[in-house]
Kinemage of the C-alpha trace (Angstrom):
@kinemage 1
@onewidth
@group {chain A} dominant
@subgroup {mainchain}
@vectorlist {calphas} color= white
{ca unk a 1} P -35.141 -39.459 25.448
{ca unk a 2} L -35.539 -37.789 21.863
{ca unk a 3} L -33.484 -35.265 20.214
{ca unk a 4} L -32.373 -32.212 22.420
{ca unk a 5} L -34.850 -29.193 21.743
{ca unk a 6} L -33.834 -26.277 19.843
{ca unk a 7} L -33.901 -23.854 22.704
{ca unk a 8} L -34.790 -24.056 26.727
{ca unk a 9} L -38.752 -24.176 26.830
{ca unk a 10} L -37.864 -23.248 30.855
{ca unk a 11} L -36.209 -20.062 29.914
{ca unk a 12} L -38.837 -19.152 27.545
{ca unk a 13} L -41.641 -20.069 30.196
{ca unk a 14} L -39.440 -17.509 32.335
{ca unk a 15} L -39.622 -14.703 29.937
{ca unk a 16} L -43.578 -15.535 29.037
{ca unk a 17} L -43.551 -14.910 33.005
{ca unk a 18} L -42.254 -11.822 32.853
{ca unk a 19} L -44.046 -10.691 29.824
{ca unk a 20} L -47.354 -11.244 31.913
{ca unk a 21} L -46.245 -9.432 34.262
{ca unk a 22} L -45.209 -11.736 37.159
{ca unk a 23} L -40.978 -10.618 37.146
{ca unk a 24} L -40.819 -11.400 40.736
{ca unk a 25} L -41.613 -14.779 40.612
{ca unk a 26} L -40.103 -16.049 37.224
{ca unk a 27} L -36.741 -16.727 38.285
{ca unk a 28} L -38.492 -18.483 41.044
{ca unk a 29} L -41.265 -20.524 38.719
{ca unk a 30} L -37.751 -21.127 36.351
{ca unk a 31} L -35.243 -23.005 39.227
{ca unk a 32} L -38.676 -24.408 40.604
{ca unk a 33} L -39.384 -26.036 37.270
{ca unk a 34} L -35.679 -26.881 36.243
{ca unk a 35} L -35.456 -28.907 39.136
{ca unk a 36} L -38.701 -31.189 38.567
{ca unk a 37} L -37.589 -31.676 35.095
{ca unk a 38} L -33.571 -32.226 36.375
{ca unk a 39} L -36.037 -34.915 38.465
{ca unk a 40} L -37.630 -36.503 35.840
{ca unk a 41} L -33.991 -36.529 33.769
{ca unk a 42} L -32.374 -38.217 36.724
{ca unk a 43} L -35.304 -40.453 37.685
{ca unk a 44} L -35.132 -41.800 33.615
{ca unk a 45} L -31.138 -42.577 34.350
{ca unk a 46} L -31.824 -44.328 37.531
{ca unk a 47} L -34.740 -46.148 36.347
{ca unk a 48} L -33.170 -47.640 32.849
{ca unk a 49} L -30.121 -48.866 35.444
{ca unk a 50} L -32.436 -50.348 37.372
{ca unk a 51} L -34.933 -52.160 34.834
{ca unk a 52} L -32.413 -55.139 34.101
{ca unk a 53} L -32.695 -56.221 37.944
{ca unk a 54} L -36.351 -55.674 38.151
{ca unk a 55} L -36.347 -53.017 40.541
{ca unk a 56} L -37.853 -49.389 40.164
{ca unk a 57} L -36.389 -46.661 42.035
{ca unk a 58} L -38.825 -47.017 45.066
{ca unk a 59} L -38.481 -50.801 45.717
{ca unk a 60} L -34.234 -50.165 45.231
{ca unk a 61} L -34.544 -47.988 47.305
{ca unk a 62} L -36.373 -49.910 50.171
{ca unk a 63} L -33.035 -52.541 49.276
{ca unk a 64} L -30.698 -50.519 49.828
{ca unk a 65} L -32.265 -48.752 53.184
{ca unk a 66} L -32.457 -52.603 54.632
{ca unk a 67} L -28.904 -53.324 53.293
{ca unk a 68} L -27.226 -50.677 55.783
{ca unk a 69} L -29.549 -51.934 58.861
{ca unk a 70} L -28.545 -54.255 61.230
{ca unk a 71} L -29.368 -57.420 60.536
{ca unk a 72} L -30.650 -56.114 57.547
{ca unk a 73} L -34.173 -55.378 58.809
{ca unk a 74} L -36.642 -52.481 60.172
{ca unk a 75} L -39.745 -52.054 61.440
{ca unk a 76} L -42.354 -51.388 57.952
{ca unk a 77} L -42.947 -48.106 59.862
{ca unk a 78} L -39.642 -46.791 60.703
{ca unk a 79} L -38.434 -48.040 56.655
{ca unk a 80} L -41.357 -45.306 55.831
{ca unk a 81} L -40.460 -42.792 58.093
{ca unk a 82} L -36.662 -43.008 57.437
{ca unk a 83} L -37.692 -43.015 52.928
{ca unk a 84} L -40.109 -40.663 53.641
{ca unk a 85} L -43.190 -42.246 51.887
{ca unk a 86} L -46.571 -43.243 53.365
{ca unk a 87} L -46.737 -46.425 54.591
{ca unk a 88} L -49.106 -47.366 52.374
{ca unk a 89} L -46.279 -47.408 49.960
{ca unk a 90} L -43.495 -49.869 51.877
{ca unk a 91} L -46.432 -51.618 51.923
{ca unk a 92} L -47.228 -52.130 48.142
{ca unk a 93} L -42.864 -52.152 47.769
{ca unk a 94} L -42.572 -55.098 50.323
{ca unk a 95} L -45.685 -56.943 48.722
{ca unk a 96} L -43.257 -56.960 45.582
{ca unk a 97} L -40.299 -57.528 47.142
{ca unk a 98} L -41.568 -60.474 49.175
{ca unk a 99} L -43.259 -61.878 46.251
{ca unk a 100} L -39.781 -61.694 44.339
{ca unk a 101} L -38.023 -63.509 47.253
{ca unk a 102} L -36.338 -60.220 47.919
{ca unk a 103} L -37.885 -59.543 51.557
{ca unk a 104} L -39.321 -61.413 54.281
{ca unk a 105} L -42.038 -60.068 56.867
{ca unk a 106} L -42.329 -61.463 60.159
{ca unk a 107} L -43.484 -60.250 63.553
{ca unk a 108} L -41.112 -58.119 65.807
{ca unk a 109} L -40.029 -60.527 69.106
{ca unk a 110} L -41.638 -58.139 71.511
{ca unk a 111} L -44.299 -55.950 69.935
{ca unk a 112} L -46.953 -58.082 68.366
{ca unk a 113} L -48.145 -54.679 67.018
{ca unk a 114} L -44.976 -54.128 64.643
{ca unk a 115} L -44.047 -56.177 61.420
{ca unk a 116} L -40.259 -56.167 60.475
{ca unk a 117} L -38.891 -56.450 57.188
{ca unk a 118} L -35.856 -58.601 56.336
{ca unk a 119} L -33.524 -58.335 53.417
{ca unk a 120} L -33.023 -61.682 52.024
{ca unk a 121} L -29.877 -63.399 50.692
{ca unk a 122} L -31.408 -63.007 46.888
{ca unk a 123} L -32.111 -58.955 48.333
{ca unk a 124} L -28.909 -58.735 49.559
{ca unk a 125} L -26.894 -59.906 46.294
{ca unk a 126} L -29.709 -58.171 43.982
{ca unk a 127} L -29.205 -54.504 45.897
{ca unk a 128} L -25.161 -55.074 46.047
{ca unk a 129} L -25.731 -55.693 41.805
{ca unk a 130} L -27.974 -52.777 41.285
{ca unk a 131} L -25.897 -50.591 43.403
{ca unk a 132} L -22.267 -51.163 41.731
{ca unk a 133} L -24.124 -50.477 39.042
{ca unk a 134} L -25.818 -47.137 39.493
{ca unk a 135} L -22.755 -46.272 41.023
{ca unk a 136} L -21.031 -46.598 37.998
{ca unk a 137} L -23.428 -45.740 35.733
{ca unk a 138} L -24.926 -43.123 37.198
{ca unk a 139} L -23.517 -41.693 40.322
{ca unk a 140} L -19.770 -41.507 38.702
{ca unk a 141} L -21.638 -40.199 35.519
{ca unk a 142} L -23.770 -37.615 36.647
{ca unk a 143} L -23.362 -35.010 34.633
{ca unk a 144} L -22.345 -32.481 37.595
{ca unk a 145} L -18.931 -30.835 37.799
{ca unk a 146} L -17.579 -31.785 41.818
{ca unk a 147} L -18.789 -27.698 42.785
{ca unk a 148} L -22.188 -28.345 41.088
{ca unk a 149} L -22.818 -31.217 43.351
{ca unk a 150} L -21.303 -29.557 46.568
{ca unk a 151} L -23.603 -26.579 45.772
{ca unk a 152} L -26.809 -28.336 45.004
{ca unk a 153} L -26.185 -30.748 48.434
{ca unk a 154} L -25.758 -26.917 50.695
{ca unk a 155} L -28.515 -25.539 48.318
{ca unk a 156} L -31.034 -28.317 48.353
{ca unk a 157} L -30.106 -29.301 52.096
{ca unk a 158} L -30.745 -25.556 52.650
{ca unk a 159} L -34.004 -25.655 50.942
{ca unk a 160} L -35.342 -28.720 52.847
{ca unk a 161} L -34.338 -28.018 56.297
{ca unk a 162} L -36.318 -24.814 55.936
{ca unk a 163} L -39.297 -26.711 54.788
{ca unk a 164} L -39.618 -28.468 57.831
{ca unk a 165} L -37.732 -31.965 56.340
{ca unk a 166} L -35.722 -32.765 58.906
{ca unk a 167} L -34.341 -31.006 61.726
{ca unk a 168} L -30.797 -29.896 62.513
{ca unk a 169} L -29.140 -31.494 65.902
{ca unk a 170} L -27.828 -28.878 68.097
């Protein structure tokens, strides 16, 4: 990341919104855009952690999902469902995984239709590794205050229930 800018190029893409005319959606276009970039910031963090194990954010993530399983494995479908990606993507992540020793595929016992996905013992010590570290690197680190981060999870948990995410049990 270079040198901080001068001034906030979001809050003077607000007031160019307002200028133009559109007031009642710059303070929406403004926390709409602060959050991609807040994204992209976060993403950068997460992926420089990551780069000494080999991982990128997707395929970590894929780790850690199969890490909390039992038996450390899932159907290739439900590990897309539950990281919310196409499955298209697990795919391409377990290709890489598997050819890193990280995952195994094999055919679920019962349904010849469904492939599982197994965390390895090289997956399972890689993931714990990566984890401790963005945990300490990151996580403890992340530039929130403890009200920021209670906020954005009631905000942001707000924000994607209403958009159809995930639904609330009753």
């Amino acid at each position: 990341m270079g040198a901080p800018l001068p001034r906030d190029p979001i809050a003077d893409a607000q007031r160019n919104w307002e200028r133009r005319g559109w007031g009642e959606v710059a303070a929406p276009m403004a926390a709409i855009t602060a959050i991609m970039r807040t994204q992209q910031i976060l993403l950068g963090r997460i992926e420089e952690v990551l780069k000494p194990f080999g991982l990128t954010f997707a395929r970590y993530e894929l780790l850690a999902l199969l890490s909390f399983a039992r038996g450390g494995e899932l159907p290739m479908s439900r590990a897309s469902a539950l990281l919310q990606v196409h499955p298209t993507s697990v795919t391409n992540a377990v290709d890489r995984l598997q050819g890193a020793r990280l995952v195994q595929r094999s055919r679920h016992p019962t349904d010849g239709r469904t492939t599982l996905v197994r965390l390895t013992t090289e997956g399972r010590s890689l993931v714990q590794k990566a984890t401790a570290a963005l945990n300490s690197e990151v996580f403890a680190q992340s530039g929130f205050t403890d009200d920021d981060v209670e906020q954005l999870i009631r905000v942001l948990r707000g924000f994607r229930r209403r958009a159809g995410d995930f639904a609330d049990p009753t």
